[in-house]
Biopython code that builds the backbone (N, CA, C, O; Angstrom):
import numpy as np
from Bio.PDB.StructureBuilder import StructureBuilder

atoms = [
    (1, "UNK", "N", (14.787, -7.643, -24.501)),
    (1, "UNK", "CA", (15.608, -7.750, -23.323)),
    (1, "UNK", "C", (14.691, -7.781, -22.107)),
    (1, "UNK", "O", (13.768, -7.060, -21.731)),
    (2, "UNK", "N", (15.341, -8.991, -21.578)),
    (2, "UNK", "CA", (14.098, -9.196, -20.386)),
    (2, "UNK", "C", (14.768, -8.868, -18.820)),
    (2, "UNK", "O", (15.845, -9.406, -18.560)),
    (3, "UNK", "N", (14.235, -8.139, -17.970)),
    (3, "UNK", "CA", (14.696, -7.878, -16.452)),
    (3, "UNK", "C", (14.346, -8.734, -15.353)),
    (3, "UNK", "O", (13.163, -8.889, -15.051)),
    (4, "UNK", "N", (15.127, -9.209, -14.832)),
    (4, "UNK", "CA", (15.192, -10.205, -13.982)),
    (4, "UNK", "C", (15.012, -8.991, -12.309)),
    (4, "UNK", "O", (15.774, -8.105, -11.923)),
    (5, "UNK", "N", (13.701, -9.495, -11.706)),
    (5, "UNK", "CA", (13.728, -8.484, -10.325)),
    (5, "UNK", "C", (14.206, -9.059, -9.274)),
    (5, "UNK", "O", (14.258, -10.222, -8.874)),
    (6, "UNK", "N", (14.492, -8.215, -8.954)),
    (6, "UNK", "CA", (15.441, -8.561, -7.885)),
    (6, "UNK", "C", (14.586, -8.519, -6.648)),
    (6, "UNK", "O", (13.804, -7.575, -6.765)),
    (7, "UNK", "N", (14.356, -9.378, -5.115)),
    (7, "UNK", "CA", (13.528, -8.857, -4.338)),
    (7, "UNK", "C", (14.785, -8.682, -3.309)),
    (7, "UNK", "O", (15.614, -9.566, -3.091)),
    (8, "UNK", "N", (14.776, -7.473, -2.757)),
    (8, "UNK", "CA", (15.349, -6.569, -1.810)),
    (8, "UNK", "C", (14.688, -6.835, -0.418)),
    (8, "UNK", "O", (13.462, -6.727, -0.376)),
    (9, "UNK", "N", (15.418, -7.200, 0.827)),
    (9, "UNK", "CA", (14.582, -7.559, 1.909)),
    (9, "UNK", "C", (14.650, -5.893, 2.317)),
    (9, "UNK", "O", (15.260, -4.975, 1.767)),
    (10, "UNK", "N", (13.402, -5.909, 4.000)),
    (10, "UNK", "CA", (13.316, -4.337, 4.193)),
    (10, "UNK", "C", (14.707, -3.941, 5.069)),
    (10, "UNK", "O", (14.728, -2.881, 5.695)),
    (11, "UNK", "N", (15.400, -4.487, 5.072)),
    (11, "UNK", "CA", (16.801, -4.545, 5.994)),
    (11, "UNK", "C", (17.635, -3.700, 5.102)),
    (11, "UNK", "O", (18.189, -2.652, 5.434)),
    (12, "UNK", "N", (17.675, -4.420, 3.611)),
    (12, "UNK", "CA", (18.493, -3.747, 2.654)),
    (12, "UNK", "C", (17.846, -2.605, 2.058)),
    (12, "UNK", "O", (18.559, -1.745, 1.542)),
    (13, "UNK", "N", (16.854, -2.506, 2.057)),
    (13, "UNK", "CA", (16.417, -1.034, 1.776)),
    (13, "UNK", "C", (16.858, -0.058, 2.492)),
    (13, "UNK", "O", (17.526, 0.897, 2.095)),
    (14, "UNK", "N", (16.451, -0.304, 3.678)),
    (14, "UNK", "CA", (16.508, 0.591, 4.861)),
    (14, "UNK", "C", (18.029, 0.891, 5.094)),
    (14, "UNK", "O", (18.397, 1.963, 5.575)),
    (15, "UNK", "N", (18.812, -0.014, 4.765)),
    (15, "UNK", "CA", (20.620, 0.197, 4.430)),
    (15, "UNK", "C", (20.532, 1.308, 3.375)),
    (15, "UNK", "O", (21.004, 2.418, 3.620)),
    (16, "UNK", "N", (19.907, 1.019, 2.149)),
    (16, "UNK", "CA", (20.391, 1.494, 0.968)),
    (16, "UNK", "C", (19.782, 3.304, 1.248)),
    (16, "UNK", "O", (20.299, 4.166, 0.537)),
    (17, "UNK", "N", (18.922, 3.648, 2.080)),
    (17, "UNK", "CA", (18.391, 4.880, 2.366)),
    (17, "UNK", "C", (18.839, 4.923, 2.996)),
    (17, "UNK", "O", (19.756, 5.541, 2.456)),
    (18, "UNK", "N", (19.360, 4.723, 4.596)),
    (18, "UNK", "CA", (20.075, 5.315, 5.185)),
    (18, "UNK", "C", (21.365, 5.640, 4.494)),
    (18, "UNK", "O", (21.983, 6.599, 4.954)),
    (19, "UNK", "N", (21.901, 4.977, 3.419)),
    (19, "UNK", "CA", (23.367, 5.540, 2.773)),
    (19, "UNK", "C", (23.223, 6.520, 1.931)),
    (19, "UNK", "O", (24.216, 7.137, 1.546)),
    (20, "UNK", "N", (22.306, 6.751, 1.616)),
    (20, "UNK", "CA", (21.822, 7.705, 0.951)),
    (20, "UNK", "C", (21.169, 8.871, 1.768)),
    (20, "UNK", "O", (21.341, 9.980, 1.261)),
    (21, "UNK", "N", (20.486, 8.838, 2.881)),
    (21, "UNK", "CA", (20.549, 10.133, 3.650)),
    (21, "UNK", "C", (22.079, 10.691, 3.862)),
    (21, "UNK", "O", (22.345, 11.840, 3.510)),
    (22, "UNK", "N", (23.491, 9.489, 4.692)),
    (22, "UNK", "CA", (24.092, 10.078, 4.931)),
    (22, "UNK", "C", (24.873, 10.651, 3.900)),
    (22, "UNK", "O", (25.463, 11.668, 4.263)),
    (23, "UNK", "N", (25.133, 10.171, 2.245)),
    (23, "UNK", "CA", (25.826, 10.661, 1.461)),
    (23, "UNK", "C", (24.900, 12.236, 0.840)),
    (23, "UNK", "O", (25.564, 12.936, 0.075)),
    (24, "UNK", "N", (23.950, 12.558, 1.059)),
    (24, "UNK", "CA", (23.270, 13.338, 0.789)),
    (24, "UNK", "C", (24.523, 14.588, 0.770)),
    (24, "UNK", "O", (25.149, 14.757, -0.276)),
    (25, "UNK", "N", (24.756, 15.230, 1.698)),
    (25, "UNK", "CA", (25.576, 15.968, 2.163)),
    (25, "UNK", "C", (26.749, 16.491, 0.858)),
    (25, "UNK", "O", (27.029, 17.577, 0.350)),
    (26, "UNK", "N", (27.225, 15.042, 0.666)),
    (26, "UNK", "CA", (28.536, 14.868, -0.310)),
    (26, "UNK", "C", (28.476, 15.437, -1.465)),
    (26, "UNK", "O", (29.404, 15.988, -2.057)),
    (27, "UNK", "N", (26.894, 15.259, -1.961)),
    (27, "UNK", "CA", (26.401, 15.352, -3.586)),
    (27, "UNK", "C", (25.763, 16.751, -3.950)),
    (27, "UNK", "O", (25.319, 17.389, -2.996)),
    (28, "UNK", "N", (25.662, 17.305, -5.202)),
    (28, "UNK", "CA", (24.881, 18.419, -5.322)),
    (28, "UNK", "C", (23.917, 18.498, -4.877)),
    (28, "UNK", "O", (23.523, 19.387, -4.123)),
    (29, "UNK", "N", (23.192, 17.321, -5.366)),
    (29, "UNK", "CA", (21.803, 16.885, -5.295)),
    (29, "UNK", "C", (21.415, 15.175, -5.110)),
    (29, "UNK", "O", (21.794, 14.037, -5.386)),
    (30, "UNK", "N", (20.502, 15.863, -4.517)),
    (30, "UNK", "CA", (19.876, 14.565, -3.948)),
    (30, "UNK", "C", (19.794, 13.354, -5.370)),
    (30, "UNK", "O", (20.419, 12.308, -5.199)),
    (31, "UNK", "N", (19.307, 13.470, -6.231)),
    (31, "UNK", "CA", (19.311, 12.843, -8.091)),
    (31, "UNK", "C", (20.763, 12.075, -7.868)),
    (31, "UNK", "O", (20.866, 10.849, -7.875)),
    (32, "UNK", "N", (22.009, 13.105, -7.643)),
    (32, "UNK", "CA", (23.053, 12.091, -7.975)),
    (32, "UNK", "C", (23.452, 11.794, -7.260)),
    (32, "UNK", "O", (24.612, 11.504, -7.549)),
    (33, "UNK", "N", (23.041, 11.461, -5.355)),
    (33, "UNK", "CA", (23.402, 10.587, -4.402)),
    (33, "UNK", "C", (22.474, 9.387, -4.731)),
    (33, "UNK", "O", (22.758, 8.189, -4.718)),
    (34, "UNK", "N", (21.751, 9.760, -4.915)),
    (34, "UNK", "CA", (20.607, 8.696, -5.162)),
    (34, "UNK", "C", (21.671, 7.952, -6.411)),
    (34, "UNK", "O", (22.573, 7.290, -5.897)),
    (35, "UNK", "N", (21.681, 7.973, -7.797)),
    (35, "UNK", "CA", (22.454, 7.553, -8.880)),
    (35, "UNK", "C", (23.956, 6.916, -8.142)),
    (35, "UNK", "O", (24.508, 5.907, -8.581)),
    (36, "UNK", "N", (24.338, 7.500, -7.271)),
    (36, "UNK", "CA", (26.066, 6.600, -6.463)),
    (36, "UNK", "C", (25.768, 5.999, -5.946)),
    (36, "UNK", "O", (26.527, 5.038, -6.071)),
    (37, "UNK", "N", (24.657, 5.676, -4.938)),
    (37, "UNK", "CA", (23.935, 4.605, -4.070)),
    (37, "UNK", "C", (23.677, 3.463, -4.795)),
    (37, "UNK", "O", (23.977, 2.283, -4.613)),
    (38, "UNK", "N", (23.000, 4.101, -5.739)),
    (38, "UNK", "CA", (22.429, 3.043, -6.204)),
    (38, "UNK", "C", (23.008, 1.703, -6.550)),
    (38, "UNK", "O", (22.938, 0.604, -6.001)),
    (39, "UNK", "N", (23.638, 2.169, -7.705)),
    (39, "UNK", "CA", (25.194, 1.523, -8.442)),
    (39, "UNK", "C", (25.576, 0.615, -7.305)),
    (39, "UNK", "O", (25.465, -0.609, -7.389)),
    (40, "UNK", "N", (26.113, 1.358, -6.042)),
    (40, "UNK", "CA", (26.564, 0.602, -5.138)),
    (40, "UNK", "C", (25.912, -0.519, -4.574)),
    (40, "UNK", "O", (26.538, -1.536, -4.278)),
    (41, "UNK", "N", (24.099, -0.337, -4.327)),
    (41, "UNK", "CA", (23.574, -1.500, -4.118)),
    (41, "UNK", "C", (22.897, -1.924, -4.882)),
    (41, "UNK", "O", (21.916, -2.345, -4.269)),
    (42, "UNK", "N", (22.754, -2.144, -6.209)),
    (42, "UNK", "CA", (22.761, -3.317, -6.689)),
    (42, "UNK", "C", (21.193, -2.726, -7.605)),
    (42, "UNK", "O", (20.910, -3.277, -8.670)),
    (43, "UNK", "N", (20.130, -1.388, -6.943)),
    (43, "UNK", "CA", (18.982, -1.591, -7.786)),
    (43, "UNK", "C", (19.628, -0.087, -8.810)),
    (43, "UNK", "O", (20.599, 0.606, -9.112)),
    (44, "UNK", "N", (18.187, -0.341, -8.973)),
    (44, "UNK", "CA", (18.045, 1.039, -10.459)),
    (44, "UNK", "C", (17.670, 2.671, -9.361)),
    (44, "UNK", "O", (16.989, 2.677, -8.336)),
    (45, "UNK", "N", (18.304, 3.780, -9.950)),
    (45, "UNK", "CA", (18.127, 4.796, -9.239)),
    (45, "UNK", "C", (16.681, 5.392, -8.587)),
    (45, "UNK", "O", (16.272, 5.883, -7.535)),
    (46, "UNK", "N", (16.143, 4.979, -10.055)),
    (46, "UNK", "CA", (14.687, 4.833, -10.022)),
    (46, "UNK", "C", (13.746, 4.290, -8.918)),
    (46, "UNK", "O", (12.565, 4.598, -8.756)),
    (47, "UNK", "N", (14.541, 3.362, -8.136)),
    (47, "UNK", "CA", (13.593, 2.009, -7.057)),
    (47, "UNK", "C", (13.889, 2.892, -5.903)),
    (47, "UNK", "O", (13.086, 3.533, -5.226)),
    (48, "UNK", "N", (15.728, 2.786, -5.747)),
    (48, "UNK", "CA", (16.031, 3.608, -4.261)),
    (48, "UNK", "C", (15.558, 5.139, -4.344)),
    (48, "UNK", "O", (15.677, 5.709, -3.260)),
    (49, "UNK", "N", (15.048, 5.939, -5.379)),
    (49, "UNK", "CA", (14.526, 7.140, -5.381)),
    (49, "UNK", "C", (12.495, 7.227, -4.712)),
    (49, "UNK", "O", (11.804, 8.189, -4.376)),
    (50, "UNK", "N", (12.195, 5.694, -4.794)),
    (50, "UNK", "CA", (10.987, 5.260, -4.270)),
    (50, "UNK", "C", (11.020, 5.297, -2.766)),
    (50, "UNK", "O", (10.330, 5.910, -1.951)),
    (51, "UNK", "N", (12.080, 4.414, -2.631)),
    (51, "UNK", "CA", (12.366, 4.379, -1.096)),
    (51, "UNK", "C", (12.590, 4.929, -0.063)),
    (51, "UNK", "O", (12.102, 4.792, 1.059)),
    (52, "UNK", "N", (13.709, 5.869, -0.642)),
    (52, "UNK", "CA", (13.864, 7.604, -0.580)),
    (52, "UNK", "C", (12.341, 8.374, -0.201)),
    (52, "UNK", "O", (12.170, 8.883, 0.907)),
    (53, "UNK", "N", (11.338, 8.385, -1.202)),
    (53, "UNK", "CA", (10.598, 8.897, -0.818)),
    (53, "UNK", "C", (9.832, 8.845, 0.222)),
    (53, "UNK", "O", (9.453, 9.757, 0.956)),
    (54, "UNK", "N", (9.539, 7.304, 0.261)),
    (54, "UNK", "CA", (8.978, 6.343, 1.221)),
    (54, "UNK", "C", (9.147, 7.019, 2.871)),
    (54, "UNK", "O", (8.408, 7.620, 3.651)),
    (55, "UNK", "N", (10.115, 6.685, 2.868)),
    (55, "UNK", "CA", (10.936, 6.968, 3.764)),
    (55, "UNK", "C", (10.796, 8.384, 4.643)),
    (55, "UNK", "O", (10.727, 8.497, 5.867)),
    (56, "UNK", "N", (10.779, 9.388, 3.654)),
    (56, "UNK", "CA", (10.887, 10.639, 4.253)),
    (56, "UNK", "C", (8.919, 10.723, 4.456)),
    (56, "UNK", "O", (8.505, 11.096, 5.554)),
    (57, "UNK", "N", (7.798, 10.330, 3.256)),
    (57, "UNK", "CA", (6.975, 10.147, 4.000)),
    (57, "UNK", "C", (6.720, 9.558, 5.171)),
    (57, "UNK", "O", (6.134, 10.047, 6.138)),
    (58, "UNK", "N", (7.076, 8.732, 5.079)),
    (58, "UNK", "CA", (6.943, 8.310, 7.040)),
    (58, "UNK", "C", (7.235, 8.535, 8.107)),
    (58, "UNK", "O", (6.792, 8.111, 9.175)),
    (59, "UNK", "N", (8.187, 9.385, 7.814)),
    (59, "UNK", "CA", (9.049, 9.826, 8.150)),
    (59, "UNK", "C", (8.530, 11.695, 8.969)),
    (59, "UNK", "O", (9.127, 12.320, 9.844)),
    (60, "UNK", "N", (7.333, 12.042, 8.264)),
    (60, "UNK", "CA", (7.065, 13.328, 7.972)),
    (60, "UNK", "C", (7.569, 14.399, 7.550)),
    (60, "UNK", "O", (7.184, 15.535, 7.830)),
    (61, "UNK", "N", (8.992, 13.913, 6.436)),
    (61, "UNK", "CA", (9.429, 14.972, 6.306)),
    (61, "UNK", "C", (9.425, 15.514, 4.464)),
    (61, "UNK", "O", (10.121, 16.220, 3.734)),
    (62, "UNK", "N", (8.111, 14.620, 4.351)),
    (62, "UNK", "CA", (7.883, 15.326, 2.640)),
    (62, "UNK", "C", (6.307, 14.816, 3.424)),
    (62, "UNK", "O", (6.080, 14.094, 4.395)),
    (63, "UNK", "N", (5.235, 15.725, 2.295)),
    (63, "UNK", "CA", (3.887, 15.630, 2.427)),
    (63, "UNK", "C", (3.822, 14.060, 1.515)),
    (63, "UNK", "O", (4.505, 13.511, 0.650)),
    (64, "UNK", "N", (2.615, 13.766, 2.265)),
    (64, "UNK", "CA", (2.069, 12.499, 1.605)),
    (64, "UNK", "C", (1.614, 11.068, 2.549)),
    (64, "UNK", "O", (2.336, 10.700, 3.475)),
    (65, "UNK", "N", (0.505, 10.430, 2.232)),
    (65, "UNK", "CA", (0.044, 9.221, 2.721)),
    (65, "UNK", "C", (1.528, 8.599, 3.286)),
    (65, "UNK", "O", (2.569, 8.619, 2.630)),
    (66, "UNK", "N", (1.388, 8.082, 4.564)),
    (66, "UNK", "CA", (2.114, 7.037, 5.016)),
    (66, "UNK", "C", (2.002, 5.582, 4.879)),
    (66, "UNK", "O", (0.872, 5.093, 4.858)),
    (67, "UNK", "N", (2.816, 4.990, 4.802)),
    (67, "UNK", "CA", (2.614, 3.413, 4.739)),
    (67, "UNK", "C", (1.310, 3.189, 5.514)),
    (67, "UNK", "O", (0.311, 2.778, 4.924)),
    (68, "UNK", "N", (1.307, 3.506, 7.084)),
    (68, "UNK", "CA", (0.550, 2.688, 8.148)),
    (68, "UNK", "C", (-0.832, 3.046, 7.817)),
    (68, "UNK", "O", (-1.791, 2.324, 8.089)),
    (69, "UNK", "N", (-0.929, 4.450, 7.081)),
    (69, "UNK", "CA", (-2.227, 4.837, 6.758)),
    (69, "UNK", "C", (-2.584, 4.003, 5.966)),
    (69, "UNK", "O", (-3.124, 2.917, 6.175)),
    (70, "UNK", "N", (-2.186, 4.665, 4.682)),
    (70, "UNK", "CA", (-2.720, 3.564, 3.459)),
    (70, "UNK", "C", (-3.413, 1.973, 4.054)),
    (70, "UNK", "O", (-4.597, 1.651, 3.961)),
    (71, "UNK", "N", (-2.519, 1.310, 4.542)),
    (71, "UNK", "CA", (-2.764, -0.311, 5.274)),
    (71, "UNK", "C", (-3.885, -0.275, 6.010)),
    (71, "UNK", "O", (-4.493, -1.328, 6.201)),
    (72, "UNK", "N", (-4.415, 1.101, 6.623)),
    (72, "UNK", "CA", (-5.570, 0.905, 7.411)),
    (72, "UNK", "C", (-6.662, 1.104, 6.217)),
    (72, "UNK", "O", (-7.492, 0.288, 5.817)),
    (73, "UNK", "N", (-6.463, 2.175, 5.857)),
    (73, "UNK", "CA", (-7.627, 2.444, 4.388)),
    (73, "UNK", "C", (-7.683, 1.106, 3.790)),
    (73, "UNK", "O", (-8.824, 0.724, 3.527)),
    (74, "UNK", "N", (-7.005, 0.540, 3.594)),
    (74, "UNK", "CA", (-6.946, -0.726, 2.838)),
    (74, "UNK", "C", (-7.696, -1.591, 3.556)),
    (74, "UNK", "O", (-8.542, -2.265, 2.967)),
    (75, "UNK", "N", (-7.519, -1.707, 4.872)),
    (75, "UNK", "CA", (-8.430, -2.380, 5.868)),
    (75, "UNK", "C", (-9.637, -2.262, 5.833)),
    (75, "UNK", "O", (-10.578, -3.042, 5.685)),
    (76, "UNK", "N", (-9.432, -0.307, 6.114)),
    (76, "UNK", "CA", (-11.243, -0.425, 6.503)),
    (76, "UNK", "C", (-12.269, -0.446, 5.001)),
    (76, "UNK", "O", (-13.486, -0.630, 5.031)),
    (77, "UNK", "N", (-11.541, -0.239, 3.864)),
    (77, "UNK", "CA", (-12.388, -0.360, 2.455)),
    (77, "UNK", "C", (-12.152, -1.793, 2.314)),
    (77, "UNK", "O", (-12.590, -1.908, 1.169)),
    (78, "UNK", "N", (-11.783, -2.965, 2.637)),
    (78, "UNK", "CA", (-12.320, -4.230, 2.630)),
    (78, "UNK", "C", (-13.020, -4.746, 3.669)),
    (78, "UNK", "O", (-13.303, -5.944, 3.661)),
    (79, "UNK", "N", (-13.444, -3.826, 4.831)),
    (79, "UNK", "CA", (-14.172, -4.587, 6.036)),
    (79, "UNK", "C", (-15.890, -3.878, 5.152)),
    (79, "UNK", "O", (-16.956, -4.493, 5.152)),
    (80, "UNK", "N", (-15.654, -2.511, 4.512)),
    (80, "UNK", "CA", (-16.892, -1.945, 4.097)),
    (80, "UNK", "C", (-17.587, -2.425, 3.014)),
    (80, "UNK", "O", (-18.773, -2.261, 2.729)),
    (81, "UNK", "N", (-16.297, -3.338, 2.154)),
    (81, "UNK", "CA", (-17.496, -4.202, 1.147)),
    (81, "UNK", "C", (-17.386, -5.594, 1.772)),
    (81, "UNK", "O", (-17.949, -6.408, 1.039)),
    (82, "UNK", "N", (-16.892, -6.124, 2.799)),
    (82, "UNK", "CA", (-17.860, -7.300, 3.388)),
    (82, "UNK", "C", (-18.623, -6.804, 4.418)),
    (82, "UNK", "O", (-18.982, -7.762, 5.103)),
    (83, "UNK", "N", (-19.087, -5.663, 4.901)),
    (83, "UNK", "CA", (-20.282, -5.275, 4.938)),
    (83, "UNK", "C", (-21.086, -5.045, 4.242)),
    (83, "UNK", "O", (-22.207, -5.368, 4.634)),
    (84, "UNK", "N", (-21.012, -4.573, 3.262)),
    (84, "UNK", "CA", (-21.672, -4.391, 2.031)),
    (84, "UNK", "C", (-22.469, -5.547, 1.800)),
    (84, "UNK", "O", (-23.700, -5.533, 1.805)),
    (85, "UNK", "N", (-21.515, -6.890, 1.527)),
    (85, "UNK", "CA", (-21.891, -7.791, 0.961)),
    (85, "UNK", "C", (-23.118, -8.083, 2.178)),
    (85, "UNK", "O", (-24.244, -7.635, 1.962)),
    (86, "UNK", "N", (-22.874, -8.771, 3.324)),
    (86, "UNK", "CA", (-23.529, -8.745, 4.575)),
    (86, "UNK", "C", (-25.048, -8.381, 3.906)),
    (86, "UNK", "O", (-25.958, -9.032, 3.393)),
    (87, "UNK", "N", (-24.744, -6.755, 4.262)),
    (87, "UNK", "CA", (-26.426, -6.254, 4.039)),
    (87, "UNK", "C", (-26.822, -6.888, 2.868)),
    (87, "UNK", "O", (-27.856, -7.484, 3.171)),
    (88, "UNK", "N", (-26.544, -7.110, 1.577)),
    (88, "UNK", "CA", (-27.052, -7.368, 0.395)),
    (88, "UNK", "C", (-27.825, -8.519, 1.167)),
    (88, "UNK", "O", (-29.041, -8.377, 1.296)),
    (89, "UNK", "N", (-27.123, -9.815, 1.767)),
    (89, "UNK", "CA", (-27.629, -11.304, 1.944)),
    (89, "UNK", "C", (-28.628, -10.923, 2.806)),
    (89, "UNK", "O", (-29.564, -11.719, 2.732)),
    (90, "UNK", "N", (-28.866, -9.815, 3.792)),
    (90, "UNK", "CA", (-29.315, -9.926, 4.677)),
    (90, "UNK", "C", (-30.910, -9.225, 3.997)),
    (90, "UNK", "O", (-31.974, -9.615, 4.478)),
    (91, "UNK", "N", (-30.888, -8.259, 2.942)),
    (91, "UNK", "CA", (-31.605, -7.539, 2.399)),
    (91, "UNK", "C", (-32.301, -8.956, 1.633)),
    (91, "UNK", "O", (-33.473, -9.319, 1.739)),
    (92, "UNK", "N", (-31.571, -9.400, 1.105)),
    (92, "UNK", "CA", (-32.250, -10.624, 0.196)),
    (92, "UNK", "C", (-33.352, -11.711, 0.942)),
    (92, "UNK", "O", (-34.459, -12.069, 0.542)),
    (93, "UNK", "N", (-32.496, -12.144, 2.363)),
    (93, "UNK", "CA", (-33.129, -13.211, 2.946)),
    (93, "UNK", "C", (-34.302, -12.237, 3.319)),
    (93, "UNK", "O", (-35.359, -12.476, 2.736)),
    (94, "UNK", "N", (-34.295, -11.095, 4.263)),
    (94, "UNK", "CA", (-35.225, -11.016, 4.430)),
    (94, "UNK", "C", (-36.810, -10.776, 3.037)),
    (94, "UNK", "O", (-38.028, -10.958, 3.056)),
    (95, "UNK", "N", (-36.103, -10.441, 2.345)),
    (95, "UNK", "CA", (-37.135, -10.207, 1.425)),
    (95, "UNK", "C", (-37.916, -11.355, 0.703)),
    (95, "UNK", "O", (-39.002, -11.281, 0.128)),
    (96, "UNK", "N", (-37.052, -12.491, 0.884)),
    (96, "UNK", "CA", (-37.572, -13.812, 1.118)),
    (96, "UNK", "C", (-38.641, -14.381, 1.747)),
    (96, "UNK", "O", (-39.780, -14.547, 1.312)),
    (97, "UNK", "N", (-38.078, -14.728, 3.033)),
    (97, "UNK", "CA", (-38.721, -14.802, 4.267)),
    (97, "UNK", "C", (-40.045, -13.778, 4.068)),
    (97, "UNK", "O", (-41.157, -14.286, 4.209)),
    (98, "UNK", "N", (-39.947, -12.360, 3.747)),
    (98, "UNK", "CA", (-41.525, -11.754, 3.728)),
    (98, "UNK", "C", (-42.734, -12.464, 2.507)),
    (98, "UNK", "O", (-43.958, -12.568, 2.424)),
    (99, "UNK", "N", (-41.796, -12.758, 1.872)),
    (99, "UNK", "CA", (-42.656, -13.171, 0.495)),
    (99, "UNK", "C", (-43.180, -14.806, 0.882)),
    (99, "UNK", "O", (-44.153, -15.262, 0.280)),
    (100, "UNK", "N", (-42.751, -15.299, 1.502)),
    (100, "UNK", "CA", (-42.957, -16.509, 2.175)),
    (100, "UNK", "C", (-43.868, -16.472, 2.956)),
    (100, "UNK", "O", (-44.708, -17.350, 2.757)),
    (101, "UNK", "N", (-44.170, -15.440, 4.243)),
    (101, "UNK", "CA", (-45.256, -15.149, 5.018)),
    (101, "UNK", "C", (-46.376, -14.869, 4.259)),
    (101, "UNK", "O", (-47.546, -14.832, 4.639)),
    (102, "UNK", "N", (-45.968, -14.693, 3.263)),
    (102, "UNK", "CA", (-47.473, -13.688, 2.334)),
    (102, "UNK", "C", (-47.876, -14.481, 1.559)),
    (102, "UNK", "O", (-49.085, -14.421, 1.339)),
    (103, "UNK", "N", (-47.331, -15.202, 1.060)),
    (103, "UNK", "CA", (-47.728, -17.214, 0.617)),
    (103, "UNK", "C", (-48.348, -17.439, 1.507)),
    (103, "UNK", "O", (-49.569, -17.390, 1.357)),
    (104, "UNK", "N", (-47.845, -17.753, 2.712)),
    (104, "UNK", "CA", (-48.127, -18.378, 3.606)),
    (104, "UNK", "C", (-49.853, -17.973, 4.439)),
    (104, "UNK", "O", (-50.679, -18.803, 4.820)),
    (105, "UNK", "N", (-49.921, -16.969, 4.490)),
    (105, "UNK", "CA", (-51.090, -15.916, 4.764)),
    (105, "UNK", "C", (-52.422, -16.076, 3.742)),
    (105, "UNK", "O", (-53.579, -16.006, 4.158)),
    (106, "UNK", "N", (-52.132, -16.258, 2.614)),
    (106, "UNK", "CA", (-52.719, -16.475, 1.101)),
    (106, "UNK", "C", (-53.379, -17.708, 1.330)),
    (106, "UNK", "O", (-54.580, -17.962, 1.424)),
    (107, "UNK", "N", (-52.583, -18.276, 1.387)),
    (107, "UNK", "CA", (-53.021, -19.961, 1.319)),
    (107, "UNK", "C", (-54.677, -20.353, 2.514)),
    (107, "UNK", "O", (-55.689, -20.944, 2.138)),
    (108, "UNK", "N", (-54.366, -19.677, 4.179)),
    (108, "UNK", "CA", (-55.176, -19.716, 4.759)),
    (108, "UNK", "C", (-56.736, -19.649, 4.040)),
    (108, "UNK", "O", (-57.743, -19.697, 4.745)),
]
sb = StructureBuilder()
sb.init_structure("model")
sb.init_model(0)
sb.init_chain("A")
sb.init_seg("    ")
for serial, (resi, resn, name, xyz) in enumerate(atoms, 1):
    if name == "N":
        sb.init_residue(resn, " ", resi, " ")
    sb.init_atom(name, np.array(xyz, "f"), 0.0, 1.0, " ", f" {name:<3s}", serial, name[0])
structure = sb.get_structure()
């Protein structure tokens, strides 16, 4: 049995958690507002229980990495291996270029 995904724009997420903050109230627990929401829009309890989380991280109101963070880490650990890379070429040419002078010096 194969699952067909569904892509959810951030409009409908952000619907499907806000209905779920406000039904919060209604339910024992948060598990089975999350489980009535869900049903209602369309994903698995499992996804809007992501979002849920999401959410309240960014929110600051559970511990944990925020979206905007993460995206910068993500930034600055790909600006640090094309620096990385950088020095390598730059380590190489020059080590080139010296070995070339020293030919070059030799030969005289």
């Amino acid at each position: 049995m194969s699952k067909t995904r569904t892509k959810f724009t951030p409009e409908m997420r952000e619907r499907a958690v806000r209905m779920t903050q406000e039904a919060r109230k209604d339910y024992p627990s948060l598990w089975s507002a999350i489980e009535s929401i869900a049903q209602k829009v369309g994903c698995t309890p499992q996804t809007l229980n992501e979002w849920v989380r999401k959410y309240e991280v960014n929110n600051g109101t559970r511990d944990g990495v925020t979206t905007a963070e993460k995206e910068r880490v993500k930034a600055l650990e790909r600006e640090v291996k094309e620096l990385r890379q950088a020095n390598e070429i730059l380590r190489l040419a020059s080590a080139f270029f010296a070995q070339a002078e020293l030919d070059r010096l030799k030969k005289k």
